[in-house]
N, C-alpha and C positions, 0 to 999 in steps of 0.2 A: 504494500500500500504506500502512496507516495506521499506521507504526509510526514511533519517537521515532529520525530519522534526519537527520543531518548535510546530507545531498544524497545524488543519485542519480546517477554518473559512469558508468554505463554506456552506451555505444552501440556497435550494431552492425556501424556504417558508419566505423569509424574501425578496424577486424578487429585489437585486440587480441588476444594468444592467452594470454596472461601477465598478471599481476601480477607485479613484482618487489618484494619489501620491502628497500630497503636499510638497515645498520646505521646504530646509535644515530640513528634519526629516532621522529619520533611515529605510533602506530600510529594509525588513523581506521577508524572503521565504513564509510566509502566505499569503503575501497579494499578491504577483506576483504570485501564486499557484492560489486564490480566484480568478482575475482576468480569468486564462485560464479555470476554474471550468464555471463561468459565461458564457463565448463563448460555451463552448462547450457542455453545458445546453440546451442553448437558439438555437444552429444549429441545435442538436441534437430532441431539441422536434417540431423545424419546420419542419426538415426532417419527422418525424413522426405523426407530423398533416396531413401534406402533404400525403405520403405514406401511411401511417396508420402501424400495428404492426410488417409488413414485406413485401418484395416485391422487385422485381428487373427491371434493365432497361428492356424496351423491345427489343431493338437491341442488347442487351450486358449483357442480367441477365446471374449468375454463378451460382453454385450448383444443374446443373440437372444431377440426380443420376441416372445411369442405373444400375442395376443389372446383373453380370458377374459368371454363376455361373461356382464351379471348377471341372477342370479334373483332370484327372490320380494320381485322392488321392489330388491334393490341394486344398484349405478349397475356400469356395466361395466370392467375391471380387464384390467390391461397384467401376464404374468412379465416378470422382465426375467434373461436366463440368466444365470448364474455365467461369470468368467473374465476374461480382461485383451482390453484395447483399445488401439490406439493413434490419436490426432486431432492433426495437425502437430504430431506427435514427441514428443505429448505422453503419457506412460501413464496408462491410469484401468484401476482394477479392479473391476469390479461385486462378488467374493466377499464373500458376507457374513460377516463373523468369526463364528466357534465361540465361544460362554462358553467362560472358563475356568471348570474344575472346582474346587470349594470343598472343604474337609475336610468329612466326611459327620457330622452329627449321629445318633445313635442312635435309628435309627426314624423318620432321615428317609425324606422319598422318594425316587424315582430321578433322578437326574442331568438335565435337561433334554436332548432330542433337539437334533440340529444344527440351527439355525433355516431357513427355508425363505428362497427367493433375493428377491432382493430384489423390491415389483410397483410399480405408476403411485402407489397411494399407501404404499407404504412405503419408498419411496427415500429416503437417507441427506439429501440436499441440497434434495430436492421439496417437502416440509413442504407436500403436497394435504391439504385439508381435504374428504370426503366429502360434508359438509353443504352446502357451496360449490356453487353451479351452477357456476361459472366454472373451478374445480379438477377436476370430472370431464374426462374423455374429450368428445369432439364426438361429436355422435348423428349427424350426417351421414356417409356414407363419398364417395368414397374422401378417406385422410387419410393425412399423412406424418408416421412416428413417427420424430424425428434426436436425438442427442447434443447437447447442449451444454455447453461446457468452458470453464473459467477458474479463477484465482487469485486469492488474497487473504489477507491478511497475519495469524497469529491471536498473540496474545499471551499473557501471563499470566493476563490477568483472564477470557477466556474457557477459558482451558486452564490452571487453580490446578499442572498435574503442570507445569510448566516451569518453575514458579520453584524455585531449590533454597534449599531451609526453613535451612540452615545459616549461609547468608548474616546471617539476623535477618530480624524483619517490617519492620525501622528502613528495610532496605537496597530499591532500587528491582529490578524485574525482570530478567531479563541479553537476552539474545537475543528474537528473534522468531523465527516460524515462517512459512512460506511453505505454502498450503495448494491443494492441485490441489480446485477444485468440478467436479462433473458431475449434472447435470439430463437426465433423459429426458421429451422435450415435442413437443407435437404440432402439426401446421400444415396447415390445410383446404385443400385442391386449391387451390380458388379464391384463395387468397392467391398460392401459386404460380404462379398462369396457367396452368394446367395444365388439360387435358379428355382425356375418352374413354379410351383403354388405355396409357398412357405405360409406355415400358418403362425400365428400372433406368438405364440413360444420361441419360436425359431428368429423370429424375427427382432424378438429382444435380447437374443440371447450375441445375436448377432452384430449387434450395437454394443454391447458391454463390451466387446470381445474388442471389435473396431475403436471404442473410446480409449481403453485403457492403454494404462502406457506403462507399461514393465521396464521400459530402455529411458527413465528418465536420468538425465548427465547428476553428476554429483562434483562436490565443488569440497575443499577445503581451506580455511585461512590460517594464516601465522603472522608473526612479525619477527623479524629477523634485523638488527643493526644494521646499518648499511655502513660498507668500509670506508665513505668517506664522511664525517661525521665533524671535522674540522673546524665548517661555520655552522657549526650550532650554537645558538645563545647556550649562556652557561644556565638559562633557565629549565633546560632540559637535563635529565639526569644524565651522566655520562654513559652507565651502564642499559640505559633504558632501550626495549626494541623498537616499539612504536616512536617515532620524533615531532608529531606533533604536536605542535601549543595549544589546541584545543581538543576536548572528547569529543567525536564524531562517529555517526553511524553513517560505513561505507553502507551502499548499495550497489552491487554488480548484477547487470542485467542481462539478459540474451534480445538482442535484436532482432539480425536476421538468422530464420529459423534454419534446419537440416541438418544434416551431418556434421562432424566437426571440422570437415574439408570447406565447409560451406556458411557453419555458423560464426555471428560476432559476436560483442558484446560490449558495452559501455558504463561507468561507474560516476557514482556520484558519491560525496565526500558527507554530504546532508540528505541521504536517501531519496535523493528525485524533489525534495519540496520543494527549491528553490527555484518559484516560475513567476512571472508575470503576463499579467494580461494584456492579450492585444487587442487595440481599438480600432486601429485599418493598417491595411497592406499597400503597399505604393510600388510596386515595384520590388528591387531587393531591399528596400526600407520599412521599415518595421516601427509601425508607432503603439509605443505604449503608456497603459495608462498611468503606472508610477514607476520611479525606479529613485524613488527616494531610500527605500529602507536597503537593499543591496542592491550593488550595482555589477552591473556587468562591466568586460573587460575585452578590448581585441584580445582578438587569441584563442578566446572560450570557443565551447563547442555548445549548440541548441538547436531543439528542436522545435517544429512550430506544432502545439497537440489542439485539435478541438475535441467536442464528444464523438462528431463520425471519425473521427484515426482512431479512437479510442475503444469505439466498437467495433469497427472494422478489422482492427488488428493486424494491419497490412502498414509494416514500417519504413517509411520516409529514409532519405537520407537527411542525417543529420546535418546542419549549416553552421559555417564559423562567423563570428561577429567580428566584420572586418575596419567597422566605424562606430563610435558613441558620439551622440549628438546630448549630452545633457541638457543643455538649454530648450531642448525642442523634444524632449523625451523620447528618442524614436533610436534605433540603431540599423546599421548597414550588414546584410550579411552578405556571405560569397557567394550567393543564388538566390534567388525569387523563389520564394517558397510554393511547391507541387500546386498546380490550378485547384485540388479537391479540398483542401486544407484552408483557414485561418482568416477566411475573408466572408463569413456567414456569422453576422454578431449572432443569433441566436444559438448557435452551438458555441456561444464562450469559446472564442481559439484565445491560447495563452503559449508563453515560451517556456521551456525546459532545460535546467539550464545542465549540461553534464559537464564533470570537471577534469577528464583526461584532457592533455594536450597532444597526443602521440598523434591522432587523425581524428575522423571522423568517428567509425570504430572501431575497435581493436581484433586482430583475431582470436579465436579462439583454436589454444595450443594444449593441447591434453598432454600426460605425464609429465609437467615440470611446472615450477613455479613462476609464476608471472608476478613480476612488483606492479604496485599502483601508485602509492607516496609513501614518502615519511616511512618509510619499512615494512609498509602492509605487502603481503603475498597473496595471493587466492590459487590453488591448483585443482585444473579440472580431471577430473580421474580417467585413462586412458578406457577404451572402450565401444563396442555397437552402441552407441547412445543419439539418441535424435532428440534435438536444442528446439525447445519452443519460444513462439515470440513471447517476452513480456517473463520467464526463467529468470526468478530472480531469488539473492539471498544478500541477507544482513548483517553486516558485521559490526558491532561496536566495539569500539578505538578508545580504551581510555587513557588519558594523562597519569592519574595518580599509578597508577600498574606497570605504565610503560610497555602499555600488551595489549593484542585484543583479546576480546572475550571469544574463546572457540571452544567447542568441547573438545577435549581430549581423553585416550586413552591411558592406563595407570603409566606408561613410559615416556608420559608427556607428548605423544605423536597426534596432531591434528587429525580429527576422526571425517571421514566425505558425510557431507549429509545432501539428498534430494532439495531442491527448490523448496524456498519456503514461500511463494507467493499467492498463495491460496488455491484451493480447491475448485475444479470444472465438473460440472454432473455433467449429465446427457439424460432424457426419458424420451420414447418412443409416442408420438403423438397418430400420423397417419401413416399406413402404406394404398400409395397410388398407385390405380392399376388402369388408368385412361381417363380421359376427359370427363369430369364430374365422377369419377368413379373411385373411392377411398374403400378402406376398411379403418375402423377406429381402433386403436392400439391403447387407449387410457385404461387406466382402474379407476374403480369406484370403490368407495367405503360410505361406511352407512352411521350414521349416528349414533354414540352409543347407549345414550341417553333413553329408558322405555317408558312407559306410561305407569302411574302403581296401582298397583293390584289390590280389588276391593279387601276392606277390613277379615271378612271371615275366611278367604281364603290366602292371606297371610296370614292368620293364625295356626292355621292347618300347617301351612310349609314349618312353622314355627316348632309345632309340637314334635314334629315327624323328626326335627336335628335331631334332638340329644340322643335318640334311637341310634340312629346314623352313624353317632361320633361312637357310641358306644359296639359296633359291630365293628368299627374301624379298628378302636382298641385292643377288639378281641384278637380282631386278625393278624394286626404285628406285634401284640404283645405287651400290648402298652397298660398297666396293671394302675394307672391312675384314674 
């Protein structure tokens, strides 16, 4: 998650159930972070003991997809029904919100009708382009229409309603937000391995199989001295590994995805928070709306993010900042930033700022260690492993230690751990099998809540226990 965070102390393998705050200590963003990680663990996997890996109310499940195909030349369209879902315990709601109703002008017109449900291209996270061959539907059948679900962190700059105006413009943003995505997307038979008449078993079993990912890369860090250590302020300890003057949490990311012949990856020094928002695009000019509290510097490397790069998950080349205009808030980068990107105020585009200076991004070099600063290392484990966009892990960099925080083994050897960037479900929503033609792939659960049962026959059920318990006894022995 890209937000301005101390570290991440949550694990689920250590079954926390609490936080405790004890008196007169200092309060930390980790630990009231830990705290909401914990609830939402613990709801989150009862929901899904409960439910199981996906499923929806039965009066009120969402995402039933019909198939709409197009006329007079337009490309063929997905409804996608109104109502709530749930995918490993996670809820999504397909309802589209109602406008709110405005005071009426005189002589205006009538109120807008309720908006219609959401389709393939007007989903809230989808951002399909029509124009796009690649954003339609597949003209082949049969094809499987499934969910996809994830998180990701939004803040002020994209969501101006979180910051509170009272504080001053002086004062920084407070909280972040934690943001559920869901995408409805599609995947040709043949990807699946899949032929002839598969029925709904087969079919999901075939997606599990397809989403998961067994080959995910794994990453370790260290800090190690570096041999020239000469201009160090004598503020830093002599002996110490890390050489920074501040605690920092690295962020090392995986860019562009594939092989490790094929993947990158880029790091930030503040975990990706450090962005600003952009107000227009001019060219390779870049205006923004503050850069009072940190500034940017030629040399940097940044990216230009709105919400569709965001969802789309198709990454840009990153751009260097090759001019700062401070008087004019705006800076010059080495390119015109991609036509799809940063010039649509409504998707909030803002800048990102990453702090290698080597290139754009770096390659990714399996069995050896790569420095980043100040004597941070991160090594990616040799291996079949396939790099997804947005593979990311966190390292915190402290001063007083002179170390980062890594886990290790009793020999002191930095242990690889998988991606910590959170979790992707998949649920299987439709299989298309021709124009207007679907099978529905959801579950239903039923409420569990019943009606009660009049007075005299809960009395009966009443009397009949102690019988019950008492044969029970008998039969294993139980002499109480």
């Amino acid at each position: 998650m890209h937000a301005d965070l101390s570290r991440d102390t949550f694990r689920a393998g250590r079954n926390y159930s609490m936080v405790l705050a004890q008196q007169g200590r200092v309060q930390l963003d980790a630990d009231l972070n830990e705290q909401a990680a914990i609830q939402n663990h613990r709801l989150r996997t009862v929901a899904a003991d409960l439910i199981g890996p996906d499923g929806g109310p039965r009066d009120d499940a969402g995402f039933a997809v019909t198939h709409v195909p197009g006329e007079g030349g337009a490309p063929d369209d997905l409804t996608i029904g109104e109502g709530r879902y749930y995918v490993d315990g996670v809820l999504i709601d397909a309802t589209r919100p109602v406008p709110a109703s405005a005071v009426p002008d005189e002589g205006a017109p009538p109120e807008p009708e309720d908006p219609q449900p959401w389709t393939w291209f007007t989903q809230p996270d989808g951002f399909r382009d029509q124009d796009r061959t690649g954003d339609r539907l597949p003209e082949a059948y049969p094809y499987l229409v499934y969910l996809k679900v994830w998180e990701r962190a939004v803040t002020a700059v994209e969501e101006p309603s979180l910051r509170e105006v009272a504080l001053g413009p002086a004062m920084p943003d407070t909280a972040a937000r934690i943001r559920v995505v869901w995408q409805v997307r599609t995947v040709p038979e043949a990807e699946l391995g899949l032929s002839g008449d598969p029925d709904p078993g087969t079919v999901r079993a075939a997606l599990a199989d397809w989403a998961s990912r067994d080959d995910e890369p794994r990453l370790a860090a260290r800090a190690r001295r570096p041999d020239d250590t000469a201009g160090d302020p004598c503020l830093i300890r002599p002996e110490a590994r890390f050489r920074g003057h501040e605690n920092q949490l690295y962020r090392v990311e995986i860019h562009d995805a594939g092989p490790a012949a094929e993947a990158t990856f880029k790091w930030s020094r503040e975990n990706g928070s450090v962005v600003f928002a952009v107000h227009d695009v001019d060219g390779a000019w870049v205006e923004l709306d503050t850069m009072d509290k940190v500034q940017l510097s030629v040399g940097e490397w940044v990216e230009v993010v709105d919400a569709a790069y965001t969802g789309r998950q198709e990454p840009l080349p990153l751009l260097r900042v090759e001019e700062v205009d401070l008087p004019g808030g705006r800076v010059r980068l080495s390119a015109e930033p991609a036509a799809g990107v940063g010039r649509r105020p409504e998707l909030r585009p803002y800048l990102r700022r990453w702090d290698h200076t080597a290139g754009d991004v770096l390659r990714v070099e399996e069995g050896r260690w790569l420095p980043l600063e100040d004597g941070v290392e991160v090594y990616f484990a040799a291996g079949d492993f396939a790099y997804a966009t947005g593979d990311s892990w966190l390292i915190p960099a402290r001063t007083a230690t002179g170390d980062v925080e890594w886990p290790r083994d009793p020999a002191g050897r930095p242990l690889l751990a998988e991606p910590s960037g959170g979790s992707v479900a998949h649920a299987p929503l439709a299989w298309v099998t021709g124009p207007g033609e679907q099978t529905d792939l959801r579950l239903l659960f039923a409420p569990l809540a019943r009606a009660v049962r009049p007075a005299a026959e809960e009395g009966a059920t009443k009397a009949a226990r102690p019988a019950a318990k008492r044969r029970t006894r008998r039969a294993t022995g139980d002499s109480r």
